[in-house]
N, C-alpha and C positions, 0 to 999 in steps of 0.2 A: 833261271828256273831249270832244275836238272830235269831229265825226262823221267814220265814212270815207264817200265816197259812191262808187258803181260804178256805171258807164251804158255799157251795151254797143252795137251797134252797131243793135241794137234793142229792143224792152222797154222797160218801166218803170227809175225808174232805182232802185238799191237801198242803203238806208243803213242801215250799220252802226254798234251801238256798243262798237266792240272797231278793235284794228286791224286791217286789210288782210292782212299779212301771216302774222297768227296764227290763219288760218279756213282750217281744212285744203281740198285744194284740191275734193275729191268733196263738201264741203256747199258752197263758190261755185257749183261746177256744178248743185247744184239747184236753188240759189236763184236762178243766171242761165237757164234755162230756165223756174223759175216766174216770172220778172219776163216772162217771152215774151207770156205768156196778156194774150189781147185785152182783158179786163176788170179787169185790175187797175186800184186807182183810187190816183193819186197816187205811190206808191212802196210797195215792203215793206222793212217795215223787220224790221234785225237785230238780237238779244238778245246781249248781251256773253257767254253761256252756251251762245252757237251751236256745233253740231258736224251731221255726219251722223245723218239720221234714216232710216228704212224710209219709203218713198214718198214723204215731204217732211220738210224741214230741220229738225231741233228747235232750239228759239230762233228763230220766224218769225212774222210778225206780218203776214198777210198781207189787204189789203182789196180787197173788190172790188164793182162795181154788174152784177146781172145774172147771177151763177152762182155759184157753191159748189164747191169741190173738196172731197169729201169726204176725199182723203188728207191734206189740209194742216189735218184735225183731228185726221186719227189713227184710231185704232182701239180705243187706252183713252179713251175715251170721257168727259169730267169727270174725269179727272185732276187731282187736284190736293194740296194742306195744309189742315190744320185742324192750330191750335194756341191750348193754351187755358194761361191764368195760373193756377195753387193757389192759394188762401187759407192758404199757408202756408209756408215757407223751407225751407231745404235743413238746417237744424238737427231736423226733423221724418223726415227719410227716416231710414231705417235706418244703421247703420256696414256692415252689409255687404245690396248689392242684390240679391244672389241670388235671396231669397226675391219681391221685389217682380219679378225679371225672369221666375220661373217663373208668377206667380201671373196675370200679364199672358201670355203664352204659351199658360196654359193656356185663358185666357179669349177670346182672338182669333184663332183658326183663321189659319196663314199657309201660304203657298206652294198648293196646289193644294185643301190641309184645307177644311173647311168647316163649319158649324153641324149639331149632327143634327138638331133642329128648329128653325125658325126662333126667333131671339132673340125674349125675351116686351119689348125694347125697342125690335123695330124695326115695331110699329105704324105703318101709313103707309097713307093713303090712294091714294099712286100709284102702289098696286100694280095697277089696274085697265087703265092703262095699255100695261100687258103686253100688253093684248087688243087692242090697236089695229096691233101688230106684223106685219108679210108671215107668215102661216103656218111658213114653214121656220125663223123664229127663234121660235116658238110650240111646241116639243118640249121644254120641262120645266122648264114653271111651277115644281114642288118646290125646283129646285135654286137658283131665284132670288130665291127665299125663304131657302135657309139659306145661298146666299154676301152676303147683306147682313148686315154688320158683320165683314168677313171682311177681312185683308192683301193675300194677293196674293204675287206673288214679284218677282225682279228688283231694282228699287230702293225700291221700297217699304219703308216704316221706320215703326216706336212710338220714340218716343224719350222720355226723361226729358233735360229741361234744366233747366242753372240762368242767371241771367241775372247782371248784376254786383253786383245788389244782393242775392244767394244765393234770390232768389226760385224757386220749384220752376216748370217750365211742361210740358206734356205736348204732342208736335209728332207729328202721324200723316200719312203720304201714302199715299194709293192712290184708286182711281178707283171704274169701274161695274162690276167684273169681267166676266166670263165670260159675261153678256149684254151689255155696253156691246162686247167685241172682235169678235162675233157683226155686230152691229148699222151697225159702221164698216165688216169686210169685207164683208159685204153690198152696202151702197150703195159701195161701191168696187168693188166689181165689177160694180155696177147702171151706174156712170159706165162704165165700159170698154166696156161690151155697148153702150153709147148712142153713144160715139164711133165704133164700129165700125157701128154703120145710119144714121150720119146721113156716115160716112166722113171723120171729121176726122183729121189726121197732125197729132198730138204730139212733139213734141222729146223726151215722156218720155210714160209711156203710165198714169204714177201720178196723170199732170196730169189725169186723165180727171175731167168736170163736169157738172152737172147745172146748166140754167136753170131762174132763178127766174119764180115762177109756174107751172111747170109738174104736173102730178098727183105725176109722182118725186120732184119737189124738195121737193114739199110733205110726201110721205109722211116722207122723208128728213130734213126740218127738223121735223116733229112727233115723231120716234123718235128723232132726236140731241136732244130737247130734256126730251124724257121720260128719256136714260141721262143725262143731263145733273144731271136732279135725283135720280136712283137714287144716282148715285154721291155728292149733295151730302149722302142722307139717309146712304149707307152710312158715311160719316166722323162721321158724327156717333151713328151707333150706339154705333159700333169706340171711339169717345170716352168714352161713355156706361162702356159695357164696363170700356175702362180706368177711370173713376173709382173703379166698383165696388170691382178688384181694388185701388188704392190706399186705399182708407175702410178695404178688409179687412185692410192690411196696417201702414198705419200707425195707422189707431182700431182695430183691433180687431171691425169687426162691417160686413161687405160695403153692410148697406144705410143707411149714415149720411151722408147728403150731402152731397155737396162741392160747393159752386156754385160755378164760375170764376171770376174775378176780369176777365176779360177773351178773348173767343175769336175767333178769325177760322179761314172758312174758305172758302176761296176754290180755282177752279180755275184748270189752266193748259194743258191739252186742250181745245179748247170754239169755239164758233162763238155770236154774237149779232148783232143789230141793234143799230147807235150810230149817233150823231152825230158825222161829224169833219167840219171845211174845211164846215161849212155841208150838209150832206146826209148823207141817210139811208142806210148803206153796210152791209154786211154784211162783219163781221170774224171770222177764224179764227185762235184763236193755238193755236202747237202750243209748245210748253214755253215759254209766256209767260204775265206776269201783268196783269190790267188793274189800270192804275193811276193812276187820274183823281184829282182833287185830292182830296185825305182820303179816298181808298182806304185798306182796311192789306190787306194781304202780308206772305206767309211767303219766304224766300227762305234755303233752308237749305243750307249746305256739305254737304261730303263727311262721310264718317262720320270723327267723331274733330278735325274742325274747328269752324271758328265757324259760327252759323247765324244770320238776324237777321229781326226783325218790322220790318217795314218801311211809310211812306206814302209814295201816290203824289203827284208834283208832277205830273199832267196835261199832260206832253209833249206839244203835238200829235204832231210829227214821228214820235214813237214812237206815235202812234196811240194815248196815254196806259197804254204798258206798260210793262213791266220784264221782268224775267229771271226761271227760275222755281228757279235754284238757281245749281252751280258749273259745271256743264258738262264733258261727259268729252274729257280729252285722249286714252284709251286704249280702243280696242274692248274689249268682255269676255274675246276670244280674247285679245290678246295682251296685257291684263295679269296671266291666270291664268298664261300661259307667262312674264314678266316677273317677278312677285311669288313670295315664298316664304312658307310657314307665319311663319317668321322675320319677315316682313315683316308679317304679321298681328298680331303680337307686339307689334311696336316700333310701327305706325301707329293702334294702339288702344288704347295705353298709358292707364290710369285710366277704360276705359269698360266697365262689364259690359254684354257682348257675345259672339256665338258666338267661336269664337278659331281657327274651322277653315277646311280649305279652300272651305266653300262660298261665304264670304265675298272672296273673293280680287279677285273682278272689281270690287266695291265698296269697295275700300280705298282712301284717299285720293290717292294717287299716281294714281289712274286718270283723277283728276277736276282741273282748272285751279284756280288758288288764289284762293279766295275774295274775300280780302282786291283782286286785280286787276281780278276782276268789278264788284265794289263798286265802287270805285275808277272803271271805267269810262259806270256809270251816275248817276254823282253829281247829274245833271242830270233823273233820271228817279223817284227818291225819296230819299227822307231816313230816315236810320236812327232806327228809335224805343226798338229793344230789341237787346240782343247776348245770345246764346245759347250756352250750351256741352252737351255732351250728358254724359251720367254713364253712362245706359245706353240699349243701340239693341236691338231686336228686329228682323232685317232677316226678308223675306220667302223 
């Protein structure tokens, strides 16, 4: 895939991997306004899975020395996949998934659900953390206890795959909930309050920043780094969870342990300190994956397509990322108006899966085709696993 590159008449310049012409035109314009901002360092670069995002571009990979936008992390906060290998093949699942899709359902709370007492598996020491929070995200510790090992809605997904060699793998995305969305508008509206007493004009007003070093910035980089690992431990509960319900269903007895064969989980919401070009920079990716030389990544299609575990080749250019899925060609309005039940039908064909409308905005047709994306990143990793999914539990 050759790069595109875009240099406007000011800004940084902005390189993509995808082409030029297939980046609808309202994510260029956000991405030519964040290339505006005085501190970006070197270029941002674009994820072949780019589309519009709520306050900055999802598929953005954006570096900078000297500030932080907290939009251009987001507000799900550690977003990201965890996906782990069975010790055991697809000749081991059931002939019919039913029972293994309820028993997973019943064990991980999704869409708004939540634990009634906190899981006896998500033991974590950083739950202390909490305490270090601005007070007005400090009204109910309880709840942030029992949304850990929880779904979530939207595109979040459990999934059962199998890979080419009928190997069974378990693939979960979701984030920090319901304290990480707290935690992003907050300091997104801490940036806002700031630009407006120091009086700076934004070309967009979601660019709003926080300098580093400063008391906000700091508070703000210790609490994005704490839902950071909230959301690392919460996938690996939700993991945990699912193994349970699979020992119960295919051994016979919930607590006979399954040890993976191989797991990754990684986010794709998220801000860190790297190395690129020789210095120390401060990177935010909003639906990107870091992918440094012998990174692994998850980078899963739409529901009902391929999905694949993938390493990273350490792109500089790309600031050593990749992509963190397929990317939506369709808002959720207009592909509930677009799609039919019928269409649930046919785009899901062999996956035990809900089969209703609520699914509609998540059916494959909504999302660019995998296979393109891939294709476009060729230079950014190398495929190590191909995935297909049997059954999805969407949020």
């Amino acid at each position: 895939m050759s790069l595109s590159v875009m240099k406007g008449s000011s800004g940084a310049p902005i390189k993509l991997w995808t082409p030029l012409q297939e980046v609808e035109s309202s994510a260029l314009d956000q991405l030519k306004n964040t290339a505006t901002l005085p501190f970006i360092y070197k270029h941002v670069a674009v994820m072949p899975d780019v589309h519009y995002g709520i306050g900055a571009t999802v598929g953005s990979v954006v570096a900078t020395k000297g500030a932080i936008v907290p939009a251009c992390v987001g507000v799900d906060i550690g977003c990201g996949m965890m996906a782990a290998k069975m010790p055991f093949k697809a000749n081991r699942l059931p002939d019919n998934l039913q029972g293994l899709f309820d028993s997973i359902s019943k064990a991980v709370p999704v869409g708004q659900d939540m634990h009634n007492t906190m899981p006896s598996t998500s033991t974590w020491s950083g739950y202390e953390g909490y305490w270090n929070l601005p007070k007005p995200l400090r009204d109910n510790q309880e709840r942030v206890g029992k949304q850990m090992g929880t779904l979530g809605g939207g595109n979040h997904f459990i999934e059962v795959c199998l890979d080419l060699e009928q190997n069974v793998w378990v693939m979960l995305h979701s984030g920090s909930r319901g304290i990480g969305n707290k935690i992003g508008n907050y300091y997104i509206d801490q940036a806002k309050k700031l630009m407006d007493a120091e009086q700076v004009k934004l070309v967009d007003p979601n660019l709003a920043y926080l300098h580093d070093g400063t008391e906000l910035f700091n508070e703000y980089w210790r609490d994005l780094q704490w839902a950071q690992r909230y959301a690392m431990k919460n996938r690996e509960v939700m993991m945990s969870l699912v193994m349970r319900s699979i020992a119960e269903v295919i051994f016979g007895d919930k607590d006979t342990v399954v040890s993976p064969l191989l797991t990754v989980n990684a986010h794709h919401n998220y801000a860190e300190r790297e190395d690129h070009y020789g210095e120390n920079v401060i990177v935010t990716r909003k639906g990107a994956v870091r992918a440094r030389v012998g990174d692994m990544g998850i980078i899963p299609g739409s529901m009902g397509t391929r999905s694949y575990i993938v390493e990273g080749l350490g792109n500089s250019e790309s600031f050593c990322s990749c992509s963190h899925g397929a990317g939506r060609v369709m808002s959720r309005g207009k592909a509930k108006k677009a799609f039919t039940l019928a269409d649930v039908e046919s785009q899901t064909a062999g996956i035990m899966c809900r089969k209703d409308a609520g699914i509609i905005d998540e059916l494959p047709g909504a999302y660019k085709n995998i296979d393109s994306v891939m294709e476009n990143q060729k230079d950014l990793v190398k495929i190590v696993t191909q995935l297909r999914q049997v059954l999805c539990i969407k949020g």
